[in-house]
N, C-alpha and C positions, 0 to 999 in steps of 0.2 A: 529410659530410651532417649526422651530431648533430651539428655542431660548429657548424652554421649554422644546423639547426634551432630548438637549446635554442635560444639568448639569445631569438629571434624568441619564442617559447611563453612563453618567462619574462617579457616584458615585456608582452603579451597578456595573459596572467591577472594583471600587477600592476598593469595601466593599465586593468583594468574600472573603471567608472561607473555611478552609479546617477543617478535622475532626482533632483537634490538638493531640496528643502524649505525653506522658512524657517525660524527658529527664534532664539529673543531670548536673549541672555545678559547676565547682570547683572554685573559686576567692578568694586566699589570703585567703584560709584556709576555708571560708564559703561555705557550703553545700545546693544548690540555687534548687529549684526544679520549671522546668520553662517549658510550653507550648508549642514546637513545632512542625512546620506543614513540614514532609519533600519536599511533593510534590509541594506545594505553596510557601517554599523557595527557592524550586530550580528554579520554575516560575517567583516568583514575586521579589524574592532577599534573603537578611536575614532576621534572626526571632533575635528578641533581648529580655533583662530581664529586669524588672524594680523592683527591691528588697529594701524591707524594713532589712537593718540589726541592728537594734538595737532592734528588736521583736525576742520573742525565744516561736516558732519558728519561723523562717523566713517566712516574709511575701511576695509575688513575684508575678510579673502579666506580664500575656505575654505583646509583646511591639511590634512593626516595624518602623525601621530606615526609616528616610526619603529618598529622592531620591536626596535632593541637603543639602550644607553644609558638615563638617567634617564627615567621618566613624567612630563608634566607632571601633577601631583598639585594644586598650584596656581599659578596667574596669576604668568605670569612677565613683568615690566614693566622693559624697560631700555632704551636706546640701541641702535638698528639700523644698520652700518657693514658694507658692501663691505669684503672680505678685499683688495679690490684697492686701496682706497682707500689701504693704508698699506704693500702688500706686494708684492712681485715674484717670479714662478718664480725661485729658486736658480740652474738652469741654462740660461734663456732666457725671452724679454719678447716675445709675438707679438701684434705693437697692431694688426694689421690687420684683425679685428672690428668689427664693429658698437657692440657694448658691449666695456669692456675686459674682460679675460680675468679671471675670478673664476672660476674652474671648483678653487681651492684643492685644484690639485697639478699637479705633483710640491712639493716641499718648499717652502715661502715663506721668502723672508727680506724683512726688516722695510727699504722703503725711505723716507725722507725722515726728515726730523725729526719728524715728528706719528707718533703712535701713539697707544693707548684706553690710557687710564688704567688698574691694574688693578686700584684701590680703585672705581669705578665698575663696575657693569654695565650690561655693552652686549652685545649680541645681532649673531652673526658675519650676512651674506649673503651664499652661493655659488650658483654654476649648479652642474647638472649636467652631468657629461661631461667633458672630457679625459684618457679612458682611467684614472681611480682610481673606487673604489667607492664608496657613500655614505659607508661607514664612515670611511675615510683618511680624507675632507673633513668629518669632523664630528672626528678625532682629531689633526685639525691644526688647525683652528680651538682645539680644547680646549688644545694646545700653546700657541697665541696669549692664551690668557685668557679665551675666549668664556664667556659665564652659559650661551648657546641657541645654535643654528644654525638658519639658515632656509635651506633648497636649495631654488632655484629651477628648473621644468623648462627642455628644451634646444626651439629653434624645430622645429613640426614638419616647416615648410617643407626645412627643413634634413636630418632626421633621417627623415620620410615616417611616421613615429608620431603617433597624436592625441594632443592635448595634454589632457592627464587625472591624476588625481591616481593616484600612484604608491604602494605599500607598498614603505616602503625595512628593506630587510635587511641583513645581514650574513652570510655564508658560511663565516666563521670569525669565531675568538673574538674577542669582544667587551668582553669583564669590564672594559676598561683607559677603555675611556669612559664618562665620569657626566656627562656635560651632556647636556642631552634635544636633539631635533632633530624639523625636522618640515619637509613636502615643500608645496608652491607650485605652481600650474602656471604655464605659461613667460608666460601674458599678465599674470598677477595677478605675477610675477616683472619683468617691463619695467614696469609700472605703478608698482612700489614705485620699481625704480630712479631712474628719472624722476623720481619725489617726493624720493626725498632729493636727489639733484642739485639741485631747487629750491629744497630747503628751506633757511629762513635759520635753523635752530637748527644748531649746533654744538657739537664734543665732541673738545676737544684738538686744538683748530682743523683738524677733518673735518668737512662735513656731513650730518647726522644727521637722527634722527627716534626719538620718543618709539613706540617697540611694545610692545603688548601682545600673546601667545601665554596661550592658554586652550585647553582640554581638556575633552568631556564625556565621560564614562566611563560607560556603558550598564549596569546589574548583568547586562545579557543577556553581557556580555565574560565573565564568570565561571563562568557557565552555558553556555554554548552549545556548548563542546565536552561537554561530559557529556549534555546533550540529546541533539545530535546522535551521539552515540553511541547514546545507550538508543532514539532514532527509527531508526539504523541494523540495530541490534539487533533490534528487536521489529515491524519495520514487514512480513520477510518472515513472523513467526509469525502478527502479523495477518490478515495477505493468506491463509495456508494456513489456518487457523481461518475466515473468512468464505467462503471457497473449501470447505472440507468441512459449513460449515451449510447454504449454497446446496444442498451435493449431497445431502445427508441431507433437506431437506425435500420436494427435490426426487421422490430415490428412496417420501420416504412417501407423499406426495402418489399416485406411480405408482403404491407397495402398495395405495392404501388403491382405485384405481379397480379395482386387478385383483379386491379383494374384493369378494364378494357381499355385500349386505343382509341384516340381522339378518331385516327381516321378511319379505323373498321368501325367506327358506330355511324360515323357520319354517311356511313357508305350503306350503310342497311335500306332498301326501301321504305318509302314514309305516303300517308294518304291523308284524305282530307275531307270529311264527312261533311256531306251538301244538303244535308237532311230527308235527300230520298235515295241516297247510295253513296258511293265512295268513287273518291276521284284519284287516280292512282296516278303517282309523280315516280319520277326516273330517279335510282340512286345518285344519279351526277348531281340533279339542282337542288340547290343551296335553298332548304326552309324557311330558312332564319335570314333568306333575299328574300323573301315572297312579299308582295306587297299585302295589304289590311284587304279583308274581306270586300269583294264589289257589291257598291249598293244598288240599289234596286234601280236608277234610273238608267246606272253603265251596265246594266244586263245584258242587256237586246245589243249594245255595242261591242259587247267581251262574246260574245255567245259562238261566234265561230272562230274566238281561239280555247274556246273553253277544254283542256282534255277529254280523254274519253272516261266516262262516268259509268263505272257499274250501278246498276239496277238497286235497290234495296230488293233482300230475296222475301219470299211473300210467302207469308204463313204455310203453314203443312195445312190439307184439306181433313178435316175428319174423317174418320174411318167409317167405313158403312160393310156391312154384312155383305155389300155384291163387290165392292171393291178394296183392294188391300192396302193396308198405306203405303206410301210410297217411303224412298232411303232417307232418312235423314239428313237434313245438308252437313255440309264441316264446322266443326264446331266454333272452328274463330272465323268465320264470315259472319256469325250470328252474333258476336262480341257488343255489344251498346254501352257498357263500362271499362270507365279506366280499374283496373286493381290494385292503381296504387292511391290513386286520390277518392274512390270510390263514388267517380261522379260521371252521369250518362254521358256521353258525346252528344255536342251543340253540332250547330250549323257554322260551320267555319274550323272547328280543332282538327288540327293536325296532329295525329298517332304517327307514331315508328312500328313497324312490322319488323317482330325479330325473327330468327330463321325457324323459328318455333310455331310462328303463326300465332304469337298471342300479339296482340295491340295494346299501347300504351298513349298516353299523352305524348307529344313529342320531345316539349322540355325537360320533364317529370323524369323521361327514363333513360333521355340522355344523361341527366343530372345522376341519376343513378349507377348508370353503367360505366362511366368515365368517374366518379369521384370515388365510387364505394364497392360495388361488385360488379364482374360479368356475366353474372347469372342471371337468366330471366326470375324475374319477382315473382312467377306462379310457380313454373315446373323445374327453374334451377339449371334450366339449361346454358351452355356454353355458348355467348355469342359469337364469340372468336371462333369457332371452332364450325365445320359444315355438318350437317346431321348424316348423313354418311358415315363421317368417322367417327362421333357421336354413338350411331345406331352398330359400327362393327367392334367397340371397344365393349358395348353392355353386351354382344353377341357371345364375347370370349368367357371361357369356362372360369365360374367360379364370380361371378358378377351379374349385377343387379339388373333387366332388361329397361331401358329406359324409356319409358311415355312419350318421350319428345323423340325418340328415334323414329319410330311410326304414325305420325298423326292421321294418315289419311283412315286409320282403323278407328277411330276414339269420335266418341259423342260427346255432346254436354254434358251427360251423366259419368263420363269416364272421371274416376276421382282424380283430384291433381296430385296427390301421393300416392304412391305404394306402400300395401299394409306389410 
């Protein structure tokens, strides 16, 4: 099965095609009008011309340099002669073709008295096919004396392959040929033939035809594997660099809704524990203007601007058999810790009062509410948000009742979760 596979793959990727292009080429005064494919030579290498100049107008057929032997570097201009025209297989002559057999191989030997001069150049033309490689058919021509080789493709009627221009290689080494070579497809290859069959120029009494082969060489040929290597290279660190910016702005974007606003925090009421009750401050004035705790001699001075100071509330009385205990107070009046630092209230900290009725440090949970979340640190409640709306969203069918919706119902003992 690879055995039938490859060749079929190998000639599939050699015989792609691009949508060709016009494109003018100047040589020694002649005005060549030739086929090329930018995108495909900058893939597969250069695009060459294979020019009839002694036709007016010029006749020209796109063309592709091989991959081994000489480059054409420049315009190579000589005498275009069928390998058939003066040679025969060594070991059999099979005329029963359509055209004669020029497929140069197996080995040629020189039949008739006419042969190419080998003080002239003149440019071999083979088919491809009859079981040799490109290579042999461009290292037997170069045995013959050829300057170039033009190989023409095989019919695709025949072969059930499109007829397309080919990258011809070599599979082993190559170093022993220096004449350049370049591929034809099979219409522009019957087309040539045809022509020199007509033609009345001759060349050691064969006829012939004046060709020109030309070469445009792309500076992309020199670059394009290091490109496509550094686009190979770097195209997945891109993709993962644009793929973790997406996510990072993404995730800020998320931080920054979970945070609360500088000025609904700043606007929550805040108090100021004096060691026998709590001194209650107006949302408007600024904490963080308060001046340093008054010491003991500006007391008696401060003392009639002092606010109004709630009481510390005073223990529950024990219960006794003739009398009953009395309601419980609310349970954040009787607060004496922060929950976040887990340390009692002094004489001087100022707490923030969230709409929840829990107290915190002042710094502590602004730092928390503006950097990191708007939920209070015990029961998760919404600052932003009033308990009202709060209390009628956990009311709606199908949702959780929330703790922080009803405080005025809850003890000390009421858990801070729900099970």
């Amino acid at each position: 099965m690879r055995a039938v596979l490859w060749p079929v793959l190998s000639l599939l990727l050699s015989d792609a095609s691009a949508v060709p292009r016009p494109a003018s080429v100047n040589t020694a005064g002649v005005s060549i009008k030739s086929e090329r494919s930018w995108l495909w030579g900058w893939a597969w290498g250069a695009e060459s011309t294979v020019s009839v100049v002694d036709r007016s107008p010029v006749v020209s057929f796109a063309s592709r340099p091989a991959a081994f032997g000489a480059e054409i570097e420049s315009a190579i201009l000589g005498y275009v002669i069928p390998l058939s025209s003066f040679t025969v297989p060594c070991t059999s002559n099979d005329s029963s073709l359509l055209l004669p057999d020029n497929m140069a191989c197996p080995r040629l030997c020189i039949s008739g008295p006419h042969k190419p001069d080998p003080n002239e150049t003149w440019i071999a033309l083979v088919q491809r096919g009859g079981g040799c490689e490109f290579v042999q058919k461009v290292r037997e021509a170069q045995r013959l004396g050829a300057r170039a080789v033009v190989v023409g493709g095989q019919d695709p009627e025949l072969t059930g392959y499109p007829d397309t221009l080919v990258n011809m290689f070599s599979p082993g080494d190559a170093s022993d040929v220096k004449i350049a070579s370049t591929f034809i497809k099979y219409v522009d290859y019957v087309t040539l033939f045809a022509l020199i069959a007509a033609s009345n120029t001759s060349h050691s009494g064969m006829r012939t035809l004046s060709l020109l082969i030309t070469a445009e060489y792309s500076a992309w040929e020199w670059y394009s594997p290091i490109v496509t290597f550094i686009i190979i290279l770097l195209l997945p660190s891109v993709l993962t660099f644009i793929t973790l910016l997406i996510h990072r702005i993404r995730a800020a974007r998320a931080a920054q809704r979970d945070r609360a606003p500088q000025d609904v925090v700043h606007n929550l009421p805040w108090r100021v524990w004096t060691g026998s009750g709590w001194e209650k401050h107006d949302a408007a004035e600024d904490p963080y203007a308060e001046a340093d705790k008054p010491s003991d001699e500006s007391t008696d001075a401060t003392a009639e601007a002092t606010p109004e100071v709630e009481p510390a509330p005073a223990p529950p009385p024990e219960p006794s058999s003739s009398q009953s205990a009395p309601a419980p107070l609310a349970w954040f009046d009787t607060q004496l810790e922060c929950a976040i630092c887990l340390c009692e209230f002094e004489k001087g900290d100022k707490v923030r009062v969230l709409p929840c009725h829990h107290i915190f440090h002042l710094a502590e949970v602004d730092e928390w509410l503006i950097t990191r979340k708007k939920l209070c640190p015990v029961c998760k409640a919404d600052v932003t948000q009033p308990l009202d709306a709060q209390a009628q969203v956990a009311a709606e069918p199908g949702t959780v009742p929330s703790r922080a919706a009803s405080p005025d119902n809850a003890t000390e003992r009421t858990p801070l979760l729900d099970a």
